[in-house]
N, C-alpha and C positions, 0 to 999 in steps of 0.2 A: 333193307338189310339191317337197319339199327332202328328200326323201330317208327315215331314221328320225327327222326332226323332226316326223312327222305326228301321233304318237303323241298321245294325251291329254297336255295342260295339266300338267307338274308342275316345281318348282326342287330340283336338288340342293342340298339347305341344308348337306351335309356338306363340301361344295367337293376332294373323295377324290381328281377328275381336275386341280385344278390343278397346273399346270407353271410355278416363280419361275426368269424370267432377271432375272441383275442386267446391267445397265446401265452401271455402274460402282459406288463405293464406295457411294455417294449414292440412288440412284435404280435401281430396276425396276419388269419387265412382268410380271403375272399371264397366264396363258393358260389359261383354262377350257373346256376342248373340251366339248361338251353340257351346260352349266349349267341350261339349260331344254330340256325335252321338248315335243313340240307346238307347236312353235319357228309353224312355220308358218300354226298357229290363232290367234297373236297376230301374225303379219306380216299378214295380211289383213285384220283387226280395225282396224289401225293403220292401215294405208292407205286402206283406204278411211272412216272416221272423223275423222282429225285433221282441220283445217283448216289444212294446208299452205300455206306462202307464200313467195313469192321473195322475197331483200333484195339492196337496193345497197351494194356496197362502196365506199370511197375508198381509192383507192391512187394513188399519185406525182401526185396532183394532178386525179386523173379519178376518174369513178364509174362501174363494172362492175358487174352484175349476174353476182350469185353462180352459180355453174354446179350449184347442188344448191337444194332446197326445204327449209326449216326451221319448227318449231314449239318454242315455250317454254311448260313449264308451271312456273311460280316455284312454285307451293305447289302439296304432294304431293298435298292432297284433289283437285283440281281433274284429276286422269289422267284421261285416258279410257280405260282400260280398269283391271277391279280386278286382272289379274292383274299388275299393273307394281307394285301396292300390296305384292304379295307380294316383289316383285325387292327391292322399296325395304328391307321389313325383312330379309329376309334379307344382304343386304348391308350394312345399318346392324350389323346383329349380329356379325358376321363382321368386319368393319374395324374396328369402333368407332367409325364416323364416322357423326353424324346427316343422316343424306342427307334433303332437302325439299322440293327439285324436279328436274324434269326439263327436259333439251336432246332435241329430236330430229331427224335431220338424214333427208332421203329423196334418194339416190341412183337417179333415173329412168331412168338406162341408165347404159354406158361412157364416155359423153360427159361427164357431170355427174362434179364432181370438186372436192376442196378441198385447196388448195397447203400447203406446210411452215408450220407455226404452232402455237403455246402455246395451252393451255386458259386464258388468263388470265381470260376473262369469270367462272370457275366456279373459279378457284385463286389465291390471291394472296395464298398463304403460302409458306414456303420449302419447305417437307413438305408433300404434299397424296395425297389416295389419290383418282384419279378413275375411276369402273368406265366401261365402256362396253359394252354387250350387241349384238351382231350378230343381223338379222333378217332371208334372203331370200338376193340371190345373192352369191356369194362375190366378195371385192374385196380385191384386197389393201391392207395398211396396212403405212403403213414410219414408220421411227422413226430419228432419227441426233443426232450430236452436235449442241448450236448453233454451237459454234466451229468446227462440219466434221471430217469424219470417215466413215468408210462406214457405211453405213445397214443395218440389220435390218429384215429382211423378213416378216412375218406374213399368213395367211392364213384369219384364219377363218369356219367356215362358220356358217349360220343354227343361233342355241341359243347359239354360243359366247360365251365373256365375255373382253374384254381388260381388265385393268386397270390405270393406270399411278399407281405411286407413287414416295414419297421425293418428288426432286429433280429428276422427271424432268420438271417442265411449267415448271422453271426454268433446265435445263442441255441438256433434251434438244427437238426438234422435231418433229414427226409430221404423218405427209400421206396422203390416199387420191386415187393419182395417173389422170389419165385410163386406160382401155380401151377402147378403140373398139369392140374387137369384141366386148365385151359388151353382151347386149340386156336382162341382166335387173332387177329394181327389187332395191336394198338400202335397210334400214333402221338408221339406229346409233340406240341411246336408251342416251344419256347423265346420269349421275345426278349430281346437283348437292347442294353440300352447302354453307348460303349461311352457317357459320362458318366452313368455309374461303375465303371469298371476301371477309374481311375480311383485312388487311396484317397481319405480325405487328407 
């Protein structure tokens, strides 16, 4: 379905294809093209399992429903799938950061979509390392300055890892912006790390 993500279930734990842009002095992107193999046997596992649910937003004084479906797992035993158990150490290893739950967001076509915004829910320290693994169809993600500025463009596919560190969910903003004419489902699963979401 996505291409050589079909392959057998496995995580590169040696991380050999990441690619660091800095940001600025403060803050960068990891980009990890194929971090998991089999990328696909866990996008279908996930979709059709979680129990996905729309949430209302408040903005300027009205409440919108979110244009994307979201699931929360605060504690790591509670995944539903074990191979996310594997994502988790592996990435706790490699960062140094005890990651302990998970955000997951599911993009149901081109239409669903979420605007410029900080991870504060899951960062709210000055440094914070946030991974986020792509699963399904390609969508882009942009990222730009908060005080404005032109924005970086990333695209990656099912497997790939984006990770955003430093200072960048304090200085920087990030958005996966409508496509119309895309028909296919994305999955981000977002890893949470609930001592960085204490203040320093």
């Amino acid at each position: 379905m996505f291409g050589s993500s079909d392959a057998e279930f496995s995580i590169d734990e040696s991380f050999r294809s990441a690619r660091r842009f800095d940001l600025d002095a403060h803050s960068w992107i990891d980009i990890v093209p194929g971090w998991i193999s089999g990328a696909s046997l866990l996008y279908e596992q996930l979709r059709n399992s979680v129990p996905w649910l729309e949430h209302d937003r408040r903005m300027f004084n009205q409440v919108f429903r979110e244009p994307r479906m979201t699931a929360v797992y605060k504690h790591v035993a509670d995944v539903p799938d074990a191979r996310l158990l594997q994502a988790v150490r592996a990435l706790s290893r490699h960062y140094g950061v005890e990651y302990d739950g998970l955000w997951m967001n599911l993009y149901r076509n081109g239409q669903d979509s979420i605007g410029w915004h900080r991870d504060h829910g899951s960062c709210r320290k000055l440094d914070c390392i946030v991974p986020v693994l792509t699963l399904g169809t390609i969508r882009r993600f942009l990222i730009k300055p908060i005080k404005g500025g032109r924005s970086m463009t990333f695209k990656p596919s099912s497997g790939d890892l984006v990770v955003m560190g430093g200072r960048a969910q304090q200085d920087w903003v990030h958005c996966v912006p409508k496509e119309p004419e895309i028909d296919g489902t994305r999955i981000s699963v977002n890893f949470m790390s609930s001592a960085q979401g204490v203040r320093d």
